[in-house]
N, C-alpha and C positions, 0 to 999 in steps of 0.2 A: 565939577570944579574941585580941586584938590586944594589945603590947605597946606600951607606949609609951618610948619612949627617953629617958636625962635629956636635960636641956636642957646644948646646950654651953658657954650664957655666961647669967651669972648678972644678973638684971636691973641692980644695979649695977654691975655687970662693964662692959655695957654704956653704962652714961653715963659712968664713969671713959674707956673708948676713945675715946667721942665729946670729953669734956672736956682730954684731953691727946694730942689726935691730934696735936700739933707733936711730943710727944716721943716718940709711936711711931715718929714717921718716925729719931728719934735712936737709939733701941734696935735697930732692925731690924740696925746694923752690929753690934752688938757678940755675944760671945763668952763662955757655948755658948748662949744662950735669943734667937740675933738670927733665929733661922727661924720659934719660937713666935709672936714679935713680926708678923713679916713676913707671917705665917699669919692674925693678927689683924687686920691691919691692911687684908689680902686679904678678909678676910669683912666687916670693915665697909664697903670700900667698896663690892663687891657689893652690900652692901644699901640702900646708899645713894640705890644707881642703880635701885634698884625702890619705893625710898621714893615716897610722893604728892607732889607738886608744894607743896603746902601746910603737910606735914609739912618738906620739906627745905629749902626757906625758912630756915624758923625755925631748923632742928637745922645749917644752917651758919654761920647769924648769929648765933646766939647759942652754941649750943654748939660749933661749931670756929673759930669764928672771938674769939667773946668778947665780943662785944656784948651791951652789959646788955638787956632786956627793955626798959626805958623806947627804946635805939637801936632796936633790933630794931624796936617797933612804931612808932616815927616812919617809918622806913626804906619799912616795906611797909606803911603806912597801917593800921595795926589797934589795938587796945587793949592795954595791958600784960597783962590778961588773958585774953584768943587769944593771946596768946606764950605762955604758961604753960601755959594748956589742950594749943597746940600743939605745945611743946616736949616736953610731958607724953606726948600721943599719939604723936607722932614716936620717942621713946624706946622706947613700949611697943613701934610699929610696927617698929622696928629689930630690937629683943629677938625679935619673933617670926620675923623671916625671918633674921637671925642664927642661928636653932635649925632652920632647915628646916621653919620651920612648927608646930612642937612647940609 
């Protein structure tokens, strides 16, 4: 029988780090939770860099960077609605390799 382990970050957990990744980078200095931060900010970009080309697109234009959806798909020539779908998928795909796969 296999156990299955929780999951380390909670799927909102998730788009909040993608969404205020400027101010991870501000938390990381501070004093005592600036290692928790810096530990986070370590696993998302990890997973960043294993994200799809298609997913991370989207998850930096629009969610780390801030570009509305309507930018976003001017930008890389698509619909408002493949940024949503892909911002959507990019998230879930973050959530799952943030957990190890869980």
């Amino acid at each position: 029988m296999s156990r299955r382990s929780a999951a380390k970050y909670a799927e909102e957990e998730v788009r909040a780090l993608v969404e205020h990744y400027e101010h991870l980078l501000e938390l990381q200095g501070t004093r005592p939770r600036g290692l928790d931060w810096m530990a986070r900010r370590a696993d998302l970009d990890a997973a960043l860099e294993q994200l799809p080309a298609k997913y991370w697109e989207v998850v930096l234009l629009h969610g780390l960077i801030g570009f509305s959806q309507y930018e976003t798909g001017h930008l890389l020539q698509i619909s408002q609605a493949a940024v949503r779908k892909r911002y959507s998928q990019g998230l879930e795909e973050l959530h799952y390799l943030m957990n190890g796969g869980v």
